[in-house]
Every structure is written in C-alpha cells, then in structure tokens.
C-alpha positions as CSV (number, residue, x, y, z in Angstrom):
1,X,-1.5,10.6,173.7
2,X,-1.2,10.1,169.8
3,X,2.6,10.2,168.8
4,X,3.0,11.9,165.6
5,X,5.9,10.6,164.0
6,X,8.6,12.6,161.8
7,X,7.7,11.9,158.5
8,X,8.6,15.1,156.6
9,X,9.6,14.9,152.8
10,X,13.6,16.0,152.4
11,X,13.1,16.3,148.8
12,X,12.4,12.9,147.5
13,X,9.8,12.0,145.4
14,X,6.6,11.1,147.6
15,X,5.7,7.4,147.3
16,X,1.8,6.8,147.0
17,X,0.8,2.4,147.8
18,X,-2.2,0.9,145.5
19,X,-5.4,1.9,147.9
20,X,-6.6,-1.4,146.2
21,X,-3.6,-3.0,147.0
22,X,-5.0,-6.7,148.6
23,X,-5.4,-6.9,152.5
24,X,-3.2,-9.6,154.2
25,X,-5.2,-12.2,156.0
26,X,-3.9,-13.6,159.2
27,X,-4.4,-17.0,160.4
28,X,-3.9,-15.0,163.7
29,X,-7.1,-12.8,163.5
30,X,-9.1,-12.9,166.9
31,X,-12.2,-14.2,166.3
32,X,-15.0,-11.8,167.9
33,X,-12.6,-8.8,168.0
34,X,-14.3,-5.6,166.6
35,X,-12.5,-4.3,163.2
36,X,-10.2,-1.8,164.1
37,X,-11.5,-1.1,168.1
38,X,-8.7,0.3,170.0
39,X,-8.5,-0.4,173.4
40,X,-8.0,2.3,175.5
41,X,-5.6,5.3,175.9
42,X,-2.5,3.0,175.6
43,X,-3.9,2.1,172.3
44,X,-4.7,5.3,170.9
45,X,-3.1,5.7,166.8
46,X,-0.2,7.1,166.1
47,X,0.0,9.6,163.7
48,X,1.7,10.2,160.5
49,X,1.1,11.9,157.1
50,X,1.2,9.9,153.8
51,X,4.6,10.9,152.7
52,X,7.9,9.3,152.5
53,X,11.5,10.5,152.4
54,X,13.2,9.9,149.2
55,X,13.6,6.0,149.0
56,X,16.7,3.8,148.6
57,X,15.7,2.8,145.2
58,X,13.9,4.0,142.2
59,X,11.7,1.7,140.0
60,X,13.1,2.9,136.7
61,X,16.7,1.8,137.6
62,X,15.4,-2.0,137.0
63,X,15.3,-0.7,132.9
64,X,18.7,1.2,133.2
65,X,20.7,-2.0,134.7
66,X,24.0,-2.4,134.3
67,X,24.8,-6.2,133.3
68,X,27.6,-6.8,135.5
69,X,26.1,-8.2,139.1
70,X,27.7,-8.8,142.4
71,X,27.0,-11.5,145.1
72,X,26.6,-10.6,148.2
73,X,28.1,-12.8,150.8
74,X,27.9,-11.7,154.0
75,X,27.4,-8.7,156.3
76,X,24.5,-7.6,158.9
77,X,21.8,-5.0,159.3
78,X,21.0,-3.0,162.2
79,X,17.8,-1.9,163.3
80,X,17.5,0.8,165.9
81,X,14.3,1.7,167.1
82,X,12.6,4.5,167.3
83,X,12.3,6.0,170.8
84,X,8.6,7.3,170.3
85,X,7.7,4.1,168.5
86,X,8.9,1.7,171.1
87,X,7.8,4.0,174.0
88,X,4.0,3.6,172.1
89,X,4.0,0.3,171.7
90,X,5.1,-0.8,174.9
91,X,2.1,1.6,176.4
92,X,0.0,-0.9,174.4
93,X,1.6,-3.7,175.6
94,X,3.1,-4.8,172.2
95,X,6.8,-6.5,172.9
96,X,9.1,-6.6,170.1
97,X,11.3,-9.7,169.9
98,X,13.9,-11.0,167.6
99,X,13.4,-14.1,165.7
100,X,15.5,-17.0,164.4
101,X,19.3,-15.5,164.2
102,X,18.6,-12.0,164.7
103,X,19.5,-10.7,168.1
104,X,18.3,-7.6,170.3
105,X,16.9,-5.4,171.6
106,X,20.0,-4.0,173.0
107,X,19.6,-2.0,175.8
108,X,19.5,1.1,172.9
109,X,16.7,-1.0,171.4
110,X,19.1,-2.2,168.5
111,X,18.3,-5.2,166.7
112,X,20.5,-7.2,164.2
113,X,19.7,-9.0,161.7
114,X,22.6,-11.3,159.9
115,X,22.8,-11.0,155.9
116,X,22.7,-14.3,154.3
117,X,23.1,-13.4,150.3
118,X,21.3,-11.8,147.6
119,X,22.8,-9.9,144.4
120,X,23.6,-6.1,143.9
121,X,24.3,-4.1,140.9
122,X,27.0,-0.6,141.7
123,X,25.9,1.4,139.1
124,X,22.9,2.3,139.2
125,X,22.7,1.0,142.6
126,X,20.1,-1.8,142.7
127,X,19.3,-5.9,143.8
128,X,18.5,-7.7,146.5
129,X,20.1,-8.1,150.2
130,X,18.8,-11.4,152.0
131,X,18.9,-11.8,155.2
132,X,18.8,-14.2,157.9
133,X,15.7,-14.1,161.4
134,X,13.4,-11.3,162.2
135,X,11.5,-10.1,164.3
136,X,8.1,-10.6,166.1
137,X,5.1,-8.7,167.6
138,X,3.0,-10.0,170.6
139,X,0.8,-8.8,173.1
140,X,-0.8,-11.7,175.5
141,X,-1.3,-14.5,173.2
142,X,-1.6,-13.1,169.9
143,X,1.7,-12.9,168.0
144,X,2.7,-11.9,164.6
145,X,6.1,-12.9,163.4
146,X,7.4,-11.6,159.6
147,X,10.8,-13.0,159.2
148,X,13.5,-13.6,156.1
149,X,13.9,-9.6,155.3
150,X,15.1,-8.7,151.8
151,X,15.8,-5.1,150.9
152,X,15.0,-4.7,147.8
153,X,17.4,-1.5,146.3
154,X,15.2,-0.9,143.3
155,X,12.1,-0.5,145.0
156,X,13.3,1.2,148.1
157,X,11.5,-1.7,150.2
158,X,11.9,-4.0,152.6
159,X,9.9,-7.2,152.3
160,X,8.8,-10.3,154.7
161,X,7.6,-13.4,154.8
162,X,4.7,-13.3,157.3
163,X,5.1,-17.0,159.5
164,X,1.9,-18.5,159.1
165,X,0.2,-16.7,156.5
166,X,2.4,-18.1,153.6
167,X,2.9,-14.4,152.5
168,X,5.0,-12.1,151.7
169,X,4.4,-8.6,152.0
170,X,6.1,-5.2,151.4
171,X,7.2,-4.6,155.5
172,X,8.6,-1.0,155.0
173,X,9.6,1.7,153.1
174,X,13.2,2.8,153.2
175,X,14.2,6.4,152.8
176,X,17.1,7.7,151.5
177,X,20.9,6.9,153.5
178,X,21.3,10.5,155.3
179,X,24.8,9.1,156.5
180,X,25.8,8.4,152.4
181,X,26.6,5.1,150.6
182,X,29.8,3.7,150.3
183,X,30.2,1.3,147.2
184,X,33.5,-0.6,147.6
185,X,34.8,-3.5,146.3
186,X,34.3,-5.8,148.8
187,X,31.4,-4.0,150.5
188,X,28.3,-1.9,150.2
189,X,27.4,0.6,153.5
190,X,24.0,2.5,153.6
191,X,24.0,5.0,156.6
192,X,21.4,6.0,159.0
193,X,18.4,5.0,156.3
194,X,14.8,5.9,158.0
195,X,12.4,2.6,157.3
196,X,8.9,3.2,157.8
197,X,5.5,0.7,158.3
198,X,4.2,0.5,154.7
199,X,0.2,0.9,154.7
200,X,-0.1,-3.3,153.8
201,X,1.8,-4.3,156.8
202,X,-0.1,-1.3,159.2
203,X,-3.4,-3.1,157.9
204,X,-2.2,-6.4,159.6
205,X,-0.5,-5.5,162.5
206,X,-3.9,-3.4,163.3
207,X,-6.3,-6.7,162.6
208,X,-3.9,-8.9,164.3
209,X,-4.2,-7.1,167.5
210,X,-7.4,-5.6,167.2
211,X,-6.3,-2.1,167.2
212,X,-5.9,1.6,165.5
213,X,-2.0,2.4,166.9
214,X,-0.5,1.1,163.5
215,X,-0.8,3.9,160.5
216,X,1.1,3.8,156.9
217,X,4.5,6.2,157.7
218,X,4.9,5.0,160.7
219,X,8.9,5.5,161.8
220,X,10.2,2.1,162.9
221,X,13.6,3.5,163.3
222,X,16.8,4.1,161.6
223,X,19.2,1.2,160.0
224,X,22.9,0.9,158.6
225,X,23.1,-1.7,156.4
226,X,26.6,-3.2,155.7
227,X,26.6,-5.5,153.0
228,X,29.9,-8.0,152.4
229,X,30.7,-8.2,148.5
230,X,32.0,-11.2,146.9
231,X,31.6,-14.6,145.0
232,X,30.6,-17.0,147.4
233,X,28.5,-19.0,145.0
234,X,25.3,-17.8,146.4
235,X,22.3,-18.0,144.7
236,X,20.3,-14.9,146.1
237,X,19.9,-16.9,149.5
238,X,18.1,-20.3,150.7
239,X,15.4,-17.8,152.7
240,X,13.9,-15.8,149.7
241,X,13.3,-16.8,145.8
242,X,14.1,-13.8,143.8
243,X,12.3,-15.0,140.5
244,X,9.0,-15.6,142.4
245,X,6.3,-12.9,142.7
246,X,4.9,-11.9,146.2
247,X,2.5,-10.0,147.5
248,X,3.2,-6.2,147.9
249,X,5.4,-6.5,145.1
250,X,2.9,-4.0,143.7
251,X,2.7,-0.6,145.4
C-alpha cells in the first residue's frame, strides 16, 4: 500500500531543488542491483507532491544580516518520527538507528541528537546549529549512515555528512515552526518544525537499497529544536566547517 504523506503548502513559498542538481554516489551501491527495482509490496513508494511548507529560513536573509552574531553552546534536537513513515519502512525492512551520541528511538520513536555549536543571528533569524551523532539506515547488510547534522536557518535545510562517501548533502527540508520561535537571550526554541527527505538524499537512500519507497517530500517527522545561547568560544563546531562548500549547498 503506497503511503501518501501530508505534504500540503500552509502558505509558504513552495521550494523547487536543481533537477540537475548532481547525484550522490555511494560507496555502498549493490553491485548487480537493478536501478530503482522495488522489491515487493513492502517496498512499494511512498507518495508525496513536490511541495514544501514554508521553510525555517529564507535565502535573502543571508544579504539582510544583522552584524551582531551569537554562539551557540549547547542544547539538543529532537526528532520524532513519523508514524506512517516508520510504519513503511519497517514493512520494507529498513531499521532506523541512532549514531555516535544521538540516542533513540524511544518507544514514541523519538530520537535526540545533542547540539555541539554553531553561530545564529536574532534578527533576521539566520546561522548555523551543529550538532553532535546521527542516524543510520540498514536493511540486511547494506547500511547508510549520514551523521554531523547542521541546520542551516537561512536556507531552511538540514545537511549531513554521508559516512563513507566523503559528502555532504542537503538531508531535509525544514518547514516552518507551527509551535512558534522563542528568541531569548540565552536560548533559541523552534516548535514542532515538519523536516522532510529533500529529492538529493531520496536519490540515495533509493540506490543504496535498491528501491522506489524513498520520494522528495517525504515527512520524516516533526522536531523541536532548543538551542543554548552563549560565548563558549566555539568556533561553529569541531564536526562541520562553515566556510567550506558542500554538496547540496545548491538547491
């Protein structure tokens, strides 16, 4: 049974990825697999329309920045899954594990991912949130592991290092915080933001596995994301080089 997922626009401007946007190469690729060759019912795709919710960030903040910027010391993001998405992929026989420090699933499916630095700017809202672990996909022996998350505010993404590949790619899309922000002094809270599989990282997960169930829009789940603010002499984070350009930094 194809899930469709729920994917409907609130209002936000509809984000549209580069169709010629480079596909990610795993060393992981099963040699002799057919492209794309879903196995069975338990593998059938999961369906979704091309349109996003109104993302975290907006490109054109980056021009409007204010100067003043504010480490970010601490904190944790938690990602719940979404019931659908995890019921689908265990039907295919896809676990999802946490890597490294992150911890979960709960028995809700939560997983939490400790934040290890980065930089924000409170108006506009914009930067980088580093964090620590991630999280990684498997079914028999084939695994794929993307790890070291940053959500990047300006962009509205979240990006990965993908273990093995010596990538990094744009991992989802984040939609606008339903539950509001909250832009303290000594902490930043997103509420209840909806991050969806961006059409790069559907692309891998599909050859990696040799399979049709990953699509572009696909609902992950649902993530608060408490920041701690602060000068803790941080440098953006030891797992993630701001100034360096990565793959999928081009949507």
């Amino acid at each position: 049974m194809a899930l469709a997922a729920n994917n409907r626009n609130n209002g936000g401007t509809p984000y549209h990825e580069d169709p010629n946007q480079e596909r990610v190469r795993l060393p992981w690729r099963r040699s002799g697999g057919h492209e794309c060759g879903g196995a069975g019912d338990a593998r059938q795709r999961v369906g979704t329309d091309t349109r996003c919710a109104g993302a975290v960030g907006n490109p054109r903040q980056s021009t409007e920045r204010n100067a003043a910027t504010t480490p970010v010391s601490g904190g944790k993001t938690l990602l719940e899954l979404d019931k659908d998405t995890a019921g689908a992929l265990s039907d295919a026989g896809i676990k999802v594990e946490a890597t490294g420090k992150a911890t979960g699933p709960t028995g809700n499916g939560v997983f939490r991912f400790p934040i290890v630095g980065g930089k924000v700017d409170k108006d506009p809202l914009g930067g980088r949130i580093v964090h620590s672990g991630g999280l990684a996909f498997s079914i028999g022996s084939e695994r794929v592991e993307v790890r070291r998350f940053v959500i990047d505010l300006d962009r509205g993404v979240l990006t990965a290092e993908v273990a093995g590949a010596g990538q990094r790619i744009a991992l989802l899309r984040l939609g606008a915080p339903k539950g509001g922000v909250e832009v303290g002094s000594e902490r930043l809270v997103l509420r209840d933001v909806n991050a969806k599989l961006t059409a790069q990282a559907a692309a891998a997960l599909n050859e990696a596995f040799d399979t049709e169930l990953f699509e572009k829009g696909l609902l992950i789940g649902e993530a608060p994301v408490i920041a701690q603010l602060g000068d803790d002499n941080n440098d953006g984070g030891d797992d993630h080089d701001d100034n360096k350009k990565h793959d999928g930094d081009e949507e």
